[in-house]
Short mmCIF file of the C-alpha atoms (twelve columns), coordinates in Angstrom:
data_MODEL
# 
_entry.id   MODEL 
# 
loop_
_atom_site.group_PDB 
_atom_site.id 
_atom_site.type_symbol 
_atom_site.label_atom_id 
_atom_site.label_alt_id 
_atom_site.label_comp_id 
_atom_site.label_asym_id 
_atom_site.label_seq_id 
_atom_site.Cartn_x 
_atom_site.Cartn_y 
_atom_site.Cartn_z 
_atom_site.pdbx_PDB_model_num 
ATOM 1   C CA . UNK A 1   0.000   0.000   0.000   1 
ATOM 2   C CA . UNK A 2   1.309   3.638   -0.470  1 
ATOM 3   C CA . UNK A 3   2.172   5.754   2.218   1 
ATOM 4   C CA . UNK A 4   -0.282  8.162   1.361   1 
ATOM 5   C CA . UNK A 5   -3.163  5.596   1.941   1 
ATOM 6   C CA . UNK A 6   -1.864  3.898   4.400   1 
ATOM 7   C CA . UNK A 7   -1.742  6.831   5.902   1 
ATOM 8   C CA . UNK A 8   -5.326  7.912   5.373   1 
ATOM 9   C CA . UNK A 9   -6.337  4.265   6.378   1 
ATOM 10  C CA . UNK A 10  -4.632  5.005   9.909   1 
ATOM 11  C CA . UNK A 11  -6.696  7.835   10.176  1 
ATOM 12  C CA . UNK A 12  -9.662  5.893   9.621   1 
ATOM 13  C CA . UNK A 13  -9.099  3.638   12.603  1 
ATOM 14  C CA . UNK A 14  -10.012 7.042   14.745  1 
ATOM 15  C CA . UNK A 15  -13.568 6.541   13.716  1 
ATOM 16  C CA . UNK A 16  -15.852 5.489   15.926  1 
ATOM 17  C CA . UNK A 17  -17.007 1.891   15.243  1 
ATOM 18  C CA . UNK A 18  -19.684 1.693   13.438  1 
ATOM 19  C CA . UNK A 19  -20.759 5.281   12.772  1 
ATOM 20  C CA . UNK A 20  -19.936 6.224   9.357   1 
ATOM 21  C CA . UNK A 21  -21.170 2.626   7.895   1 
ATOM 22  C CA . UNK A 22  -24.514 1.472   10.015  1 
ATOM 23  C CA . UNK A 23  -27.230 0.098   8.867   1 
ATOM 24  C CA . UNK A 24  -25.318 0.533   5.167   1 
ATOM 25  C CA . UNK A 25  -24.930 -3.043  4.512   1 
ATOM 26  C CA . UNK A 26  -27.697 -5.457  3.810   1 
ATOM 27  C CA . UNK A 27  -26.266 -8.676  2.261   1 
ATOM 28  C CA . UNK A 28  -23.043 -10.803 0.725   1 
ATOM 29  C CA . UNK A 29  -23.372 -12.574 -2.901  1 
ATOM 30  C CA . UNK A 30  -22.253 -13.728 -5.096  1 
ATOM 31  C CA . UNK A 31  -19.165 -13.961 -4.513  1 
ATOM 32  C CA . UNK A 32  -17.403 -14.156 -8.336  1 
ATOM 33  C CA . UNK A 33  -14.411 -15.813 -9.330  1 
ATOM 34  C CA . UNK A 34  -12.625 -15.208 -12.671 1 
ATOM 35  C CA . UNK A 35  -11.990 -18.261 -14.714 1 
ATOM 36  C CA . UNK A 36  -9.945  -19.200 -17.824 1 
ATOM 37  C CA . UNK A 37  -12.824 -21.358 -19.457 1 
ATOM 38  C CA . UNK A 38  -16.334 -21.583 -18.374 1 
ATOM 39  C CA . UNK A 39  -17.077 -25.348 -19.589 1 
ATOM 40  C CA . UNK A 40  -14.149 -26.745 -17.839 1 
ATOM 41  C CA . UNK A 41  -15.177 -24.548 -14.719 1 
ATOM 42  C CA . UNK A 42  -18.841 -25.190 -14.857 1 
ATOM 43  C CA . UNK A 43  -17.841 -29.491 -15.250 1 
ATOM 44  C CA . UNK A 44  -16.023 -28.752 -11.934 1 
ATOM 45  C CA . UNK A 45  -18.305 -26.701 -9.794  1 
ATOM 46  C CA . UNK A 46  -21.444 -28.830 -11.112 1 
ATOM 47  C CA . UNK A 47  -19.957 -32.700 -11.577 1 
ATOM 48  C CA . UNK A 48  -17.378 -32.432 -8.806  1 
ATOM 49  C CA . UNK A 49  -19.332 -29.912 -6.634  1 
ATOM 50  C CA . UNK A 50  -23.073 -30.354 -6.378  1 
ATOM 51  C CA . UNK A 51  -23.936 -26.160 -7.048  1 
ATOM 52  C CA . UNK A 52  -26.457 -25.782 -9.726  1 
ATOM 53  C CA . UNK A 53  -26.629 -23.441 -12.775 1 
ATOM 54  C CA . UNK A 54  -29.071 -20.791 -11.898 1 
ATOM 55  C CA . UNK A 55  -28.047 -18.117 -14.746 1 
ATOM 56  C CA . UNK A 56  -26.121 -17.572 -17.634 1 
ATOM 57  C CA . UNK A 57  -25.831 -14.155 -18.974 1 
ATOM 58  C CA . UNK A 58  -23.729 -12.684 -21.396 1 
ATOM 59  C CA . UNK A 59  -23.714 -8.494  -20.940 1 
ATOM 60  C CA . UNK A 60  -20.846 -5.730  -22.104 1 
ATOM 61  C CA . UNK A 61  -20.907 -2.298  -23.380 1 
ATOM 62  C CA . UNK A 62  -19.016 0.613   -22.216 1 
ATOM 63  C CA . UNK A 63  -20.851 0.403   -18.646 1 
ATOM 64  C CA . UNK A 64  -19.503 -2.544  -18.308 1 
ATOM 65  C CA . UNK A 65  -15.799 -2.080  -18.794 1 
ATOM 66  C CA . UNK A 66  -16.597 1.244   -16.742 1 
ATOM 67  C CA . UNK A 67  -17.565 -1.071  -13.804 1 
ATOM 68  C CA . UNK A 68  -14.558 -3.469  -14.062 1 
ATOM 69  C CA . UNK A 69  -12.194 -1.107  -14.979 1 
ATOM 70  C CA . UNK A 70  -11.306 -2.695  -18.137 1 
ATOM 71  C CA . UNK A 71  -12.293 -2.469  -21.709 1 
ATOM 72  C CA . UNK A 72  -14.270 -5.708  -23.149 1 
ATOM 73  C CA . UNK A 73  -16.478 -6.407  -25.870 1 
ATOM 74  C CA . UNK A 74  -18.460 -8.715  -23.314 1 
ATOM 75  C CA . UNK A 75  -18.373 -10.355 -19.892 1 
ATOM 76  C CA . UNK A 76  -20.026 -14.383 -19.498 1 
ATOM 77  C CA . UNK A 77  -21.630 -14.657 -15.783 1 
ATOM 78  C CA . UNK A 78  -22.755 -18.104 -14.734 1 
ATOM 79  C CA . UNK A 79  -24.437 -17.820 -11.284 1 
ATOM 80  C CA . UNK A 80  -24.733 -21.097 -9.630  1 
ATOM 81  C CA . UNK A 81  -26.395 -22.135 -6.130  1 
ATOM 82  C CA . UNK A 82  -25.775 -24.381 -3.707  1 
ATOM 83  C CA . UNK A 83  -28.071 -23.998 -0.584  1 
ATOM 84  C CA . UNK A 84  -29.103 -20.886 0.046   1 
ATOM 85  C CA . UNK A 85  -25.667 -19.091 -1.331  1 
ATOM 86  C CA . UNK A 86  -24.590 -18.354 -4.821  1 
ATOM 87  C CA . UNK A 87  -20.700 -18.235 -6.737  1 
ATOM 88  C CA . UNK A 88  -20.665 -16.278 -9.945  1 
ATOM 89  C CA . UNK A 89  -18.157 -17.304 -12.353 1 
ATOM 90  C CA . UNK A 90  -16.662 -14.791 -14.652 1 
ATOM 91  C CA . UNK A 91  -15.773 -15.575 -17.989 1 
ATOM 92  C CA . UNK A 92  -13.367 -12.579 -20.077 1 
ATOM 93  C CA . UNK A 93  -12.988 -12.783 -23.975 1 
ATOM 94  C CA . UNK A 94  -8.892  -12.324 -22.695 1 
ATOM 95  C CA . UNK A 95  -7.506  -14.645 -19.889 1 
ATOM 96  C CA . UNK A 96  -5.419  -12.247 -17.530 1 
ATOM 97  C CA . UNK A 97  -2.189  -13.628 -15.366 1 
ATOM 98  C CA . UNK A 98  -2.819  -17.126 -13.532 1 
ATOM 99  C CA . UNK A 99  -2.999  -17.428 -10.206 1 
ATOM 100 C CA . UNK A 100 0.587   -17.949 -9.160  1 
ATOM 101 C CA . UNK A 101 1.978   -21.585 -8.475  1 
ATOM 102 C CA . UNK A 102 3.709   -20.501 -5.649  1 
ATOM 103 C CA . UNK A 103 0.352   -18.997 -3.406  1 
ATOM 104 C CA . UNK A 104 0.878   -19.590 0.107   1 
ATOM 105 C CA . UNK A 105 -2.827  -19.247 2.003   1 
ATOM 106 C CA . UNK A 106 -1.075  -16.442 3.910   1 
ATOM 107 C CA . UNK A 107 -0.371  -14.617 0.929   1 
ATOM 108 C CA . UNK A 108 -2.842  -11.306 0.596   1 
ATOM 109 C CA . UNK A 109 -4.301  -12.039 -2.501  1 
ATOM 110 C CA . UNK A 110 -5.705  -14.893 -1.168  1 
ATOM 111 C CA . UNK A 111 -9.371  -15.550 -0.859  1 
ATOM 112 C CA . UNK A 112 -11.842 -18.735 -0.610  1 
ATOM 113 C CA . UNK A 113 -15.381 -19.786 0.127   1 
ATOM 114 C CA . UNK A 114 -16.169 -22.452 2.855   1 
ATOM 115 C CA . UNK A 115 -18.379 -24.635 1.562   1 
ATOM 116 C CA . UNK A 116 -20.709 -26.605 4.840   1 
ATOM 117 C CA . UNK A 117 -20.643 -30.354 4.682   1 
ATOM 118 C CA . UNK A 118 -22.856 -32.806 6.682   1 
ATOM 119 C CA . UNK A 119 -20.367 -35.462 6.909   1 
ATOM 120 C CA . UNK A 120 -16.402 -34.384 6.056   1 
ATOM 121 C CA . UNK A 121 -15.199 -38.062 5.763   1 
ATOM 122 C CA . UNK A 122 -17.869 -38.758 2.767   1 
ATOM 123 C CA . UNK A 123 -17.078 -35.230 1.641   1 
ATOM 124 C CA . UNK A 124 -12.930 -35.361 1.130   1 
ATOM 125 C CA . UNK A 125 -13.510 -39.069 -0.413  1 
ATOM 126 C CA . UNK A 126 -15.789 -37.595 -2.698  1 
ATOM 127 C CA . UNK A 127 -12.884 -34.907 -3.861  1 
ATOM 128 C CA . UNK A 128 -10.749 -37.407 -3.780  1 
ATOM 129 C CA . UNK A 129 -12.416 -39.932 -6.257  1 
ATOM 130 C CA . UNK A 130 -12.165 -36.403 -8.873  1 
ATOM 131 C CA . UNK A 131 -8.246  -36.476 -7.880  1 
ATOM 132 C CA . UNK A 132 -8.606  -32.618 -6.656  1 
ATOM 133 C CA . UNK A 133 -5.642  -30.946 -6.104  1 
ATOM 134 C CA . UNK A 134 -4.928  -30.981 -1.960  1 
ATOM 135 C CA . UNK A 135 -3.674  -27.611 -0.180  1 
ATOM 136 C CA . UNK A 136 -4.210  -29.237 3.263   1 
ATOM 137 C CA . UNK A 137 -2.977  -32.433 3.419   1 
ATOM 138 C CA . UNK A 138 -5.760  -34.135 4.706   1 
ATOM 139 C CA . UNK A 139 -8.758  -32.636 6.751   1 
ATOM 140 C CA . UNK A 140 -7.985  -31.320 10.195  1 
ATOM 141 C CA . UNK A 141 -10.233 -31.592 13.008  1 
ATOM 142 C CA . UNK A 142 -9.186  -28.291 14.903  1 
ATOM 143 C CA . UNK A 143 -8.332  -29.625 18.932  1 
ATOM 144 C CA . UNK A 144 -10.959 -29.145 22.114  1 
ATOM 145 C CA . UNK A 145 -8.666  -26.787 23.387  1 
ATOM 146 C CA . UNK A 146 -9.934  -24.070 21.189  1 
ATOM 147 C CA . UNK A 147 -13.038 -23.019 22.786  1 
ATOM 148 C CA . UNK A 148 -14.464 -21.529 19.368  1 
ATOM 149 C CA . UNK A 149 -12.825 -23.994 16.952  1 
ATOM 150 C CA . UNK A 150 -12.937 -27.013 18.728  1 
ATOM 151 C CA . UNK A 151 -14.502 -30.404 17.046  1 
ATOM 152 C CA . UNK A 152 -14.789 -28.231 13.857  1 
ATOM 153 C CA . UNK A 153 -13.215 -30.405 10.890  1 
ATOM 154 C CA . UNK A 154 -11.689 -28.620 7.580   1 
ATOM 155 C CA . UNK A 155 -10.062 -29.512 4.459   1 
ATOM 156 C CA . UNK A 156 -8.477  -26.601 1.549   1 
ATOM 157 C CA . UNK A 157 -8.156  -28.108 -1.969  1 
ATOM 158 C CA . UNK A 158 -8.027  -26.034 -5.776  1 
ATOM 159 C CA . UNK A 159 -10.210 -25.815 -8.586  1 
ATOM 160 C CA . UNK A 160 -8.795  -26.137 -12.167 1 
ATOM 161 C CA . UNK A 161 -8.151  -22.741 -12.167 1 
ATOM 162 C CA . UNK A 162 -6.201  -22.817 -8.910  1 
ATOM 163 C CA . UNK A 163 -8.545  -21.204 -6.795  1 
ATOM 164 C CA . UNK A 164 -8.463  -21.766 -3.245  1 
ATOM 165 C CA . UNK A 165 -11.908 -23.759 -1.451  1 
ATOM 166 C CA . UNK A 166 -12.500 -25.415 1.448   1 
ATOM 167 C CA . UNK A 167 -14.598 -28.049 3.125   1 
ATOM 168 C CA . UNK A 168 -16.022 -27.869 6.374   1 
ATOM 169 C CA . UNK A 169 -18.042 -29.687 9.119   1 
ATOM 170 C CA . UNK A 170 -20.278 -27.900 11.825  1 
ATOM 171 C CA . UNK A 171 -20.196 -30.048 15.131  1 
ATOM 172 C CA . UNK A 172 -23.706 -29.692 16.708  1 
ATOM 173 C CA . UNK A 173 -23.083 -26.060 18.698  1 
ATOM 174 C CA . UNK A 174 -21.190 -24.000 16.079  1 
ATOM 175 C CA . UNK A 175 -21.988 -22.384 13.667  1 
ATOM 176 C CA . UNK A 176 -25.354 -21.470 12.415  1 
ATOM 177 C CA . UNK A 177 -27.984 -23.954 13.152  1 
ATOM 178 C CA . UNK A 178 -29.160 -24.629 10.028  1 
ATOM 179 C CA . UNK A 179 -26.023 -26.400 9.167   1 
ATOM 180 C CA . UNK A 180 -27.658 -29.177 11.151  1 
ATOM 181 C CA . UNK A 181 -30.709 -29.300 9.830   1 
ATOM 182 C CA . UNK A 182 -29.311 -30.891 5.952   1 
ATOM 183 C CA . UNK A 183 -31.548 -33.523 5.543   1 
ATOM 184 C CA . UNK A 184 -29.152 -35.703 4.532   1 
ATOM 185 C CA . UNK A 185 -27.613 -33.350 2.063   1 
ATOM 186 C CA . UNK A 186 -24.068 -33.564 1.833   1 
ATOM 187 C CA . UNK A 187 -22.864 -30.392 0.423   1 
ATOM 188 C CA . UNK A 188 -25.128 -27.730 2.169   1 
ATOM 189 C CA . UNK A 189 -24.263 -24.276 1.022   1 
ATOM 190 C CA . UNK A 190 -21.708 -21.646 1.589   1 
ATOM 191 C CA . UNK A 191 -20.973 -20.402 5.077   1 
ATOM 192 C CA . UNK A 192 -18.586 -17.165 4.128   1 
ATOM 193 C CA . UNK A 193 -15.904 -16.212 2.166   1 
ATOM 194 C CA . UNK A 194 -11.931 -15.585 3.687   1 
ATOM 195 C CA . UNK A 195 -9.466  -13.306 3.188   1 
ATOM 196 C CA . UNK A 196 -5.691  -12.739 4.108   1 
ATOM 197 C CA . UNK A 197 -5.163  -9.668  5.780   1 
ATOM 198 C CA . UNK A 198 -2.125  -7.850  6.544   1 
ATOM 199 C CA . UNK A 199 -4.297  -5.687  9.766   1 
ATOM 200 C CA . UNK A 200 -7.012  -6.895  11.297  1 
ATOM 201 C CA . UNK A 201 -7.892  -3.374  12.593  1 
ATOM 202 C CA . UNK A 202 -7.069  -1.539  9.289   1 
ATOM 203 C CA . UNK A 203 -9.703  -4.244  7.849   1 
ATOM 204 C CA . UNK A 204 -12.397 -3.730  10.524  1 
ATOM 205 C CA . UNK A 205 -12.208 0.432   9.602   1 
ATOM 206 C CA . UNK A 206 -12.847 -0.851  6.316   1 
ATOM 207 C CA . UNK A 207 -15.601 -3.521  6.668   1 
ATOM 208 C CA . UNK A 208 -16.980 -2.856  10.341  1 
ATOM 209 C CA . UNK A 209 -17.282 0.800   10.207  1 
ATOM 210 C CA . UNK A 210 -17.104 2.134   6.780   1 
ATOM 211 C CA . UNK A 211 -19.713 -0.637  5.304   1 
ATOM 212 C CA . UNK A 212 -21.414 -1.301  8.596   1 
ATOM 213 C CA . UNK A 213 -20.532 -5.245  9.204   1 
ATOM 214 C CA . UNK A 214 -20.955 -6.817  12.358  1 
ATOM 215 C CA . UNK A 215 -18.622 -8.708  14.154  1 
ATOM 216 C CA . UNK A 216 -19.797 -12.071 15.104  1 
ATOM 217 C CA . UNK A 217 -16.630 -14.023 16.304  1 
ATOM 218 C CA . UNK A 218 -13.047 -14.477 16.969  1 
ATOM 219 C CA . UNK A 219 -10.566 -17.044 17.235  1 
ATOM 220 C CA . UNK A 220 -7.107  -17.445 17.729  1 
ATOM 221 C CA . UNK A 221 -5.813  -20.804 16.052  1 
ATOM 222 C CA . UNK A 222 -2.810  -22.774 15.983  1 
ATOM 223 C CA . UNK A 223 -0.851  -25.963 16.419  1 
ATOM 224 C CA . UNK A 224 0.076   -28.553 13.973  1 
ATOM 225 C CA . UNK A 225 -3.643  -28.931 12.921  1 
ATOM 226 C CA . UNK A 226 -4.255  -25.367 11.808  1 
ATOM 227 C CA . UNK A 227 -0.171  -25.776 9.881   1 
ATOM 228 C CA . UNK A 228 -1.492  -29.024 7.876   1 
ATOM 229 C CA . UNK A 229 -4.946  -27.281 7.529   1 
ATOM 230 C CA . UNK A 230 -3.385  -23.613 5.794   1 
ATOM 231 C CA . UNK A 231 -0.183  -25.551 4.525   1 
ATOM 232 C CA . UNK A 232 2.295   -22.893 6.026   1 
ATOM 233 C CA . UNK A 233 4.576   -23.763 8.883   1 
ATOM 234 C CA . UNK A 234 4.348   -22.090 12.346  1 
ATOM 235 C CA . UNK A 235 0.680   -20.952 11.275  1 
ATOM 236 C CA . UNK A 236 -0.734  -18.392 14.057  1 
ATOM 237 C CA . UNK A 237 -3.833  -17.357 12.808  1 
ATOM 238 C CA . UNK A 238 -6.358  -14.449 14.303  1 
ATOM 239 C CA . UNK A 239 -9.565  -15.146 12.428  1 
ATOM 240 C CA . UNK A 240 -12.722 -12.526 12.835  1 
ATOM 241 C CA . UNK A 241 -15.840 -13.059 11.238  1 
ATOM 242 C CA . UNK A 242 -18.036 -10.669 9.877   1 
ATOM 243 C CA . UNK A 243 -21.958 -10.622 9.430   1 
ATOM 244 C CA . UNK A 244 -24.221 -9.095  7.378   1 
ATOM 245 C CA . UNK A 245 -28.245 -9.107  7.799   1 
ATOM 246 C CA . UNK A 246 -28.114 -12.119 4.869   1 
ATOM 247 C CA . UNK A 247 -25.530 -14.228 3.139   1 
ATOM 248 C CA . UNK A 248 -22.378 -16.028 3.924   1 
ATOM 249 C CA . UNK A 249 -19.922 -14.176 6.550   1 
ATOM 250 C CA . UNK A 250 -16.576 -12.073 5.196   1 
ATOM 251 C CA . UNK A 251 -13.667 -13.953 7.775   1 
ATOM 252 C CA . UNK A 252 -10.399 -12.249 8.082   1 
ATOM 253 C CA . UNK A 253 -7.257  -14.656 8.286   1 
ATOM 254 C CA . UNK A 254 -4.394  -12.327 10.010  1 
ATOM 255 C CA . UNK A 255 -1.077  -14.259 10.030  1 
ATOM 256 C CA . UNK A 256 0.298   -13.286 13.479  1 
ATOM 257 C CA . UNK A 257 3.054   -15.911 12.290  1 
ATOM 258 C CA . UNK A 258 4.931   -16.465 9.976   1 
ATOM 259 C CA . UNK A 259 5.052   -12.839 9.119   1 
ATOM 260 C CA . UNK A 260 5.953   -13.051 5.891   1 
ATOM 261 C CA . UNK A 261 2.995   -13.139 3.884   1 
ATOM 262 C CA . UNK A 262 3.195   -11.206 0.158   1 
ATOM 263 C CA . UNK A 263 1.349   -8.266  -0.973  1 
ATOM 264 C CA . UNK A 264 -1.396  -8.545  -4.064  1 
ATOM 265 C CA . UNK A 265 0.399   -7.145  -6.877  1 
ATOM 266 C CA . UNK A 266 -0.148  -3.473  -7.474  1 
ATOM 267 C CA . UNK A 267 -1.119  -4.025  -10.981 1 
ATOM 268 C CA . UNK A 268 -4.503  -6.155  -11.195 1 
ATOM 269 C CA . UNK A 269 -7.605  -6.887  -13.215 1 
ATOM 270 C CA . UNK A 270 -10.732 -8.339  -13.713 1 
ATOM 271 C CA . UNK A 271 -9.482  -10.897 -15.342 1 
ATOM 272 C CA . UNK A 272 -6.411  -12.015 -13.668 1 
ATOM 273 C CA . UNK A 273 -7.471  -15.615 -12.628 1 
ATOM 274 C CA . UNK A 274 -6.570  -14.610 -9.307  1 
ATOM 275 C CA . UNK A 275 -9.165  -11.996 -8.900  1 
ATOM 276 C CA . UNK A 276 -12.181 -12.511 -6.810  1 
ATOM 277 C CA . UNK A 277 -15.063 -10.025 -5.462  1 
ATOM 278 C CA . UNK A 278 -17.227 -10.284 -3.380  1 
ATOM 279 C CA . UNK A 279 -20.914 -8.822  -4.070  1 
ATOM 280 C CA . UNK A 280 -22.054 -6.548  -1.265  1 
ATOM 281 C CA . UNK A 281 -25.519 -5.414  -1.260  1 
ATOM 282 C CA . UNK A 282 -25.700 -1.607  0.297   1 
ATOM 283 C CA . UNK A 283 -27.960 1.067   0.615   1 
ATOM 284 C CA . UNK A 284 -26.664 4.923   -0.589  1 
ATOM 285 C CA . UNK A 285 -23.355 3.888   -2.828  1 
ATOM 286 C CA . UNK A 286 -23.087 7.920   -3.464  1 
ATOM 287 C CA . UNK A 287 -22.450 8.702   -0.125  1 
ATOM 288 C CA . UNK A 288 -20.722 5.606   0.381   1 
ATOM 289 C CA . UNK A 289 -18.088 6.529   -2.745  1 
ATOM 290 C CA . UNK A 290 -17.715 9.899   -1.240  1 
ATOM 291 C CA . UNK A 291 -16.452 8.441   2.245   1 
ATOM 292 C CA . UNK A 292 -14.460 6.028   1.159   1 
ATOM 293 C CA . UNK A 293 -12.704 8.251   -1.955  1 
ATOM 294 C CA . UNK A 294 -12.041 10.618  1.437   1 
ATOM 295 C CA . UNK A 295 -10.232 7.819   3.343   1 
ATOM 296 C CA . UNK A 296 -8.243  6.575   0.797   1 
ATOM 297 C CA . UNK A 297 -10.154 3.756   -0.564  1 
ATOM 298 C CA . UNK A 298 -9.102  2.750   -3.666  1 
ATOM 299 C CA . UNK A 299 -12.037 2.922   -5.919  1 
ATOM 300 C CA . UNK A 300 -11.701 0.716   -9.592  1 
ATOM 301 C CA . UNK A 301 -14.551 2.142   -11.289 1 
ATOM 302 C CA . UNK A 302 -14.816 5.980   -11.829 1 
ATOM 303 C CA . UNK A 303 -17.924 5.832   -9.718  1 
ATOM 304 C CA . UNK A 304 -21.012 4.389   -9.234  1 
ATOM 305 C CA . UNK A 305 -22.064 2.831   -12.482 1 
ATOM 306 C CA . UNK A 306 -25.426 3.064   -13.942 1 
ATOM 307 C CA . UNK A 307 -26.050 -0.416  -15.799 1 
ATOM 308 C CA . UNK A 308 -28.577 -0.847  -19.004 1 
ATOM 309 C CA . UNK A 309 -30.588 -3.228  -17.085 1 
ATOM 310 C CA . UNK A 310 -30.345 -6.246  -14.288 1 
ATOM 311 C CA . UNK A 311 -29.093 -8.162  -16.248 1 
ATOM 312 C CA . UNK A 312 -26.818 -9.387  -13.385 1 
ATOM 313 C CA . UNK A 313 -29.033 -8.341  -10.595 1 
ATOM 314 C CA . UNK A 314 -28.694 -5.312  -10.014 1 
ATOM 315 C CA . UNK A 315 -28.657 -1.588  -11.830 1 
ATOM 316 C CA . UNK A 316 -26.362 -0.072  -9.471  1 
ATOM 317 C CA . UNK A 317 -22.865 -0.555  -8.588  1 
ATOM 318 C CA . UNK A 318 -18.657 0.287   -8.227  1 
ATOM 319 C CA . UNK A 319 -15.816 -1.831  -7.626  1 
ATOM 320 C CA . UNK A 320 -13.430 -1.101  -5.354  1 
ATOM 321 C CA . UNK A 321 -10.735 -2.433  -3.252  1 
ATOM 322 C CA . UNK A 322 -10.341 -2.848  0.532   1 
ATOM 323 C CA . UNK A 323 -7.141  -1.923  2.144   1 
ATOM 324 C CA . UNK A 324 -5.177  -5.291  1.101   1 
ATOM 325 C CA . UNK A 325 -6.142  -5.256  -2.527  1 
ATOM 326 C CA . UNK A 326 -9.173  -8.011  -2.364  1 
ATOM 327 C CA . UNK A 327 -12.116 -6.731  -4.259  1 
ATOM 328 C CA . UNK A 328 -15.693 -5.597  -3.337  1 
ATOM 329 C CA . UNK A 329 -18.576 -4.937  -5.658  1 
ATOM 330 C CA . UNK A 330 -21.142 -2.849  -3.783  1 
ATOM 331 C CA . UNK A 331 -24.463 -2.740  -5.404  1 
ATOM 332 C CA . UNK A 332 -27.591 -1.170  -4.580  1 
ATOM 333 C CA . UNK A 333 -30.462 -3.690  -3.908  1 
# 
């Protein structure tokens, strides 16, 4: 980040929490992924993973390219359910940079959604009849010790594109009830979507009290588990969750150690297979561009874009970037 908004950020963190961003906020999704070719993606995400196509639109025009900050002739957008929660994969006529082959989970480009299992044995051997590629080693059932993470079980693995996901099993007692009530389902639906962060409190200013997210947990984990979990040796990890009114939760992974997680490159795009962003849902994006443009934000589009139609759900929106380079779409409902 430069100094100048780093700077500005640290000014931020003087705000009261939750002034300048309550009651903004109303839901998360989809959260979007950029892929290098839908058909391969869509065999994955539907043969591998049980989500379902729910649309498949094909928009562009100059309000478009305004939005994502980059000129195209169209954008594909297959939005696909699984529970209650959606994943929008992007499609680009051009295929940006890959996601590199050295990510590390602590690295701050990195992002993934949590995807709620009923039973995480019948879950990994399902992965691992499709031969997915493993970033844990095996799934981890975090120790009793840890009062918030205890008896939950968890398991990271790729897509084709190299995109990080992750399994994950609800003992009865955490998380949100309705993980328990699957009906024998195996894949439920998509608890929240986690990002690498460099501050925790620079993140909250951004989150907490410039979009108005709650805080609904913390946890402090570590130990061999949480290393073979992550994949990165001497893994201390702060974790906060955040909660709008609807949709899967925004978790921050802080790597109190090792410290030596990598910055998102300063020169990104839409369609960099790296690139996520997450769909945010808020009420008065004017006022919300001014505040942020004032704290430094950096803001993608030139503003808030006024789209042809809904095409994609919504008529409304800007991208922009939160203070370690992951991308939000806010959109007005």
């Amino acid at each position: 980040m430069r100094p100048a908004a780093r700077a500005a950020w640290a000014a931020l963190l003087l705000l009261a929490p939750g002034a300048a961003g309550a009651q903004r906020v109303q839901a998360v999704g989809p959260v979007a992924l950029t892929v290098s070719d839908m058909d391969r993606a869509l065999r994955f995400y539907t043969e591998v993973l049980p989500f379902r196509v729910v649309a498949d639109t094909v928009v562009g025009g100059v309000a478009v390219s305004r939005l994502q900050g980059i000129p195209t002739p169209r954008l594909r957008a297959v939005t696909l359910a699984l529970g209650d929660e959606t994943l929008r994969l992007l499609d680009w006529p051009g295929i940006g940079r890959p996601v590199p082959a050295d990510s590390r989970s602590n690295d701050l480009w990195f992002q993934h959604v949590a995807i709620i299992v009923s039973d995480m044995d019948r879950a990994y051997a399902a992965l691992a009849a499709h031969g997915v590629e493993h970033i844990s080693t095996a799934p981890q059932l975090l120790p009793a010790w840890n009062p918030n993470a205890g008896g939950i079980s968890a398991f990271y693995f790729r897509d084709p594109d190299g995109h990080a996901l992750e399994i994950l099993h609800f003992p009865p007692g955490k998380g949100d009830p309705k993980w328990q009530r699957h009906g024998g389902r195996l894949f439920l639906g998509i608890d929240h979507t986690a990002i690498a962060v460099g501050d925790t409190e620079r993140s909250l200013a951004f989150y907490r009290d410039r979009l108005g997210f709650r805080v609904a947990g913390e946890s402090l984990n570590h130990g061999p588990e949480q290393e073979r979990l992550n994949n990165v040796a001497g893994a201390r990890v702060r974790i906060t969750a955040l909660r709008a009114p609807s949709g899967p939760g925004i978790e921050f992974l802080e790597y109190l150690t090792p410290r030596d997680a990598r910055p998102a490159p300063a020169l990104r795009q839409a369609d960099d297979l790296a690139h996520w962003q997450t769909v945010v849902t808020a009420t008065d994006l004017d006022a919300l561009l001014r505040q942020l443009r004032a704290a430094g934000a950096e803001v993608v589009s030139p503003g808030v874009v006024d789209l042809p139609d809904r095409a994609l759900g919504f008529a409304r929106s800007m991208l922009l970037r939160d203070p370690d380079g992951h991308a939000v779409q806010l959109v007005a409902p």
